[in-house]
C-alpha positions as semicolon CSV with decimal commas, in nm:
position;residue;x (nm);y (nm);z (nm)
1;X;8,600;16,386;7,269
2;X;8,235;16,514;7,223
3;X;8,135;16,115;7,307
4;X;8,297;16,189;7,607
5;X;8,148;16,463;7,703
6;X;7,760;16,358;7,624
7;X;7,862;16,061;7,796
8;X;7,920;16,278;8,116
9;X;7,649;16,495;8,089
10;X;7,421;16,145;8,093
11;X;7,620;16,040;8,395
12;X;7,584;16,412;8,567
13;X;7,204;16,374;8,483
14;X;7,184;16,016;8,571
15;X;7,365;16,116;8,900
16;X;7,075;16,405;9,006
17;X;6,758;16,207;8,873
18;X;6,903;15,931;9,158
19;X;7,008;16,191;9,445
20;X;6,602;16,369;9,424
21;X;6,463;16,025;9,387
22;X;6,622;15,914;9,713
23;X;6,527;16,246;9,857
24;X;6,158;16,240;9,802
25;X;6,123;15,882;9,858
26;X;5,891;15,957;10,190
27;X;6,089;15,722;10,401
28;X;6,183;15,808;10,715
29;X;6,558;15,812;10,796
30;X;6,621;15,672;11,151
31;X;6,882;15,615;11,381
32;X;7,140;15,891;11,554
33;X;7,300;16,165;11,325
34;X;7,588;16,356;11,317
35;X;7,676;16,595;11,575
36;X;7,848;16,914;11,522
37;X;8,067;16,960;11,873
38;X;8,052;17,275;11,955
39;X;7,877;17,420;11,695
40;X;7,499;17,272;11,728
41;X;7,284;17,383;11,919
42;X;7,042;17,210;12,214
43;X;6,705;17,242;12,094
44;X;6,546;17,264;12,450
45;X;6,763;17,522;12,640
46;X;6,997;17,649;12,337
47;X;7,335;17,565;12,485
48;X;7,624;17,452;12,253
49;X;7,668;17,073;12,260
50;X;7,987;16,991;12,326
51;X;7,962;16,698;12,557
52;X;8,077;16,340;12,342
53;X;7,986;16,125;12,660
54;X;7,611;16,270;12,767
55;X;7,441;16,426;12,459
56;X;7,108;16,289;12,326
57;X;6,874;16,308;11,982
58;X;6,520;16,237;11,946
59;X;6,405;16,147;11,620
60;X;6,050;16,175;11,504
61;X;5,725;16,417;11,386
62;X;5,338;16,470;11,382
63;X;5,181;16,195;11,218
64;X;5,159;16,187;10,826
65;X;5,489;16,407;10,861
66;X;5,869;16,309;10,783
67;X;6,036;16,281;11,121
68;X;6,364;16,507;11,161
69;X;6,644;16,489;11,398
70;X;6,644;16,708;11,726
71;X;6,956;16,699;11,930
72;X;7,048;16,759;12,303
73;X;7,307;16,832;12,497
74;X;7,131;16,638;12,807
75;X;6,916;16,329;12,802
76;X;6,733;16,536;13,091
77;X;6,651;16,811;12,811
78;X;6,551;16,587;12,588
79;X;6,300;16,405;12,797
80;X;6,202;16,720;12,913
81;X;6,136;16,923;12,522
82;X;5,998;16,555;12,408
83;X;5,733;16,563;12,611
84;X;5,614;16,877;12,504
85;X;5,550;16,707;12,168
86;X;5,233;16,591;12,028
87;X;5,376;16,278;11,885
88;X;5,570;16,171;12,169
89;X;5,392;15,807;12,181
90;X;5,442;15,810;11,816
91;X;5,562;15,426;11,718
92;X;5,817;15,604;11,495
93;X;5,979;15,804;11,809
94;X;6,364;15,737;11,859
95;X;6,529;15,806;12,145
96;X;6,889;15,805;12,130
97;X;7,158;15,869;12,413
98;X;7,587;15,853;12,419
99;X;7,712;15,602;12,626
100;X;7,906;15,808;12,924
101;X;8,198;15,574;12,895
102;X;8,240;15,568;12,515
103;X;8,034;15,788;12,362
104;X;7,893;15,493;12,142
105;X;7,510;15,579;12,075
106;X;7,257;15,346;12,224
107;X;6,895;15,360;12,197
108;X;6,766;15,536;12,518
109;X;6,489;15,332;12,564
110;X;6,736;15,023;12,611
111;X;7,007;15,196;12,784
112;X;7,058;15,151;13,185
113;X;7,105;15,484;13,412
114;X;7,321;15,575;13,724
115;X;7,305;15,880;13,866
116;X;7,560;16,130;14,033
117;X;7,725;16,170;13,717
118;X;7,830;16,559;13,613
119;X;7,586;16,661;13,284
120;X;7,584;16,965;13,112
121;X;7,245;17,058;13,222
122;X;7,250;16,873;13,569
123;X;7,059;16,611;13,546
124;X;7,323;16,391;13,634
125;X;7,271;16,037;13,468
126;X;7,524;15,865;13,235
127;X;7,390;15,636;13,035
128;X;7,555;15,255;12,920
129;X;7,456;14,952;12,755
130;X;7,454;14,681;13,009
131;X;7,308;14,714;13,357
132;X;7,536;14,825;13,626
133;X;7,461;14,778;14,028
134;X;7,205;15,069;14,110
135;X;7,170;15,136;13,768
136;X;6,829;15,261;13,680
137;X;6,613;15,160;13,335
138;X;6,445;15,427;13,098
139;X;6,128;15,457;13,290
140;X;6,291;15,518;13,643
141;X;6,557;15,758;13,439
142;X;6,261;15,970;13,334
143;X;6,092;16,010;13,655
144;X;6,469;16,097;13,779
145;X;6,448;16,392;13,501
146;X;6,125;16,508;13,615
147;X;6,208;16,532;13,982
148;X;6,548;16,719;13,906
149;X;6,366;16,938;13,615
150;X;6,098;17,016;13,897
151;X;6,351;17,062;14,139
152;X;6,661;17,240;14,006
153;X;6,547;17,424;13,686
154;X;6,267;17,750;13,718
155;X;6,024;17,765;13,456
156;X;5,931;18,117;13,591
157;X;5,709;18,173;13,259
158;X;5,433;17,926;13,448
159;X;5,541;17,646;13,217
160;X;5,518;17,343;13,403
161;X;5,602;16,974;13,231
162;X;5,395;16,658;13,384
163;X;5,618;16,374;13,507
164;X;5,503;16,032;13,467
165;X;5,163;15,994;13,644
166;X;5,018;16,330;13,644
């Protein structure tokens, strides 16, 4: 019986040594993460995200930094906050967006656009993986964003964000 129970405590020890080695190995996690519905948080205009079908995370950080996860409850706010960031051109920036139809994550970068779609923050676009007629790609989506954000959404603080071009 006390075999047994050194025998754990190696195991328990074993077991921690590994879990804060994998921790502080300084790689970068990537990819989407888990969303909480309705109990996270959009980190550009604070509104619960509750929306499976048009929700978006950006992954990334300052250079020499770990990236961490930021999640959206609109691609429209997350193109918006992301270019706020000083790393947005960063190689290691991820983009990620639901698919409106599934709710399957695709990489926003890669994802094709059409607009008129109801979003929580009104920027109307629904993202999918393959093209659809009048579908728009990444590029077009963001100047879409930028037009809507100038249009629809008062920054009365003076804060204004640069669209593509400026």
């Amino acid at each position: 019986m006390r075999a047994r129970g050194q025998c754990m405590r190696g195991l328990s020890s074993l077991l921690l040594i590994t879990i804060l080695l994998v921790g502080c190995s300084g790689k970068d996690a990537t990819g989407p993460g888990e969303v909480r519905w309705d109990r996270e948080s959009c980190t550009h205009c604070a509104m619960a995200i509750s929306d499976h079908y048009y929700t978006a995370q950006v992954r990334g950080a300052a250079a020499g930094q770990r990236t961490r996860l930021y999640k959206f409850d609109d691609i429209g706010c997350a193109v918006v906050w992301l270019d706020g960031q000083p790393w947005k051109d960063d190689a290691r920036t991820e983009i990620w967006v639901t698919d409106q139809s599934s709710g399957e994550w695709l990489d926003a970068r890669l994802a094709s656009y059409v607009t008129g779609k109801v979003t929580p923050m009104d920027y109307g676009l629904g993202a999918h993986r393959e093209a659809a007629p009048g579908a728009m790609d990444f590029t077009r989506a963001r100047e879409h964003i930028f037009s809507v954000d100038k249009r629809k959404h008062d920054h009365t603080r003076g804060h204004h964000h640069a669209g593509p071009g400026e």
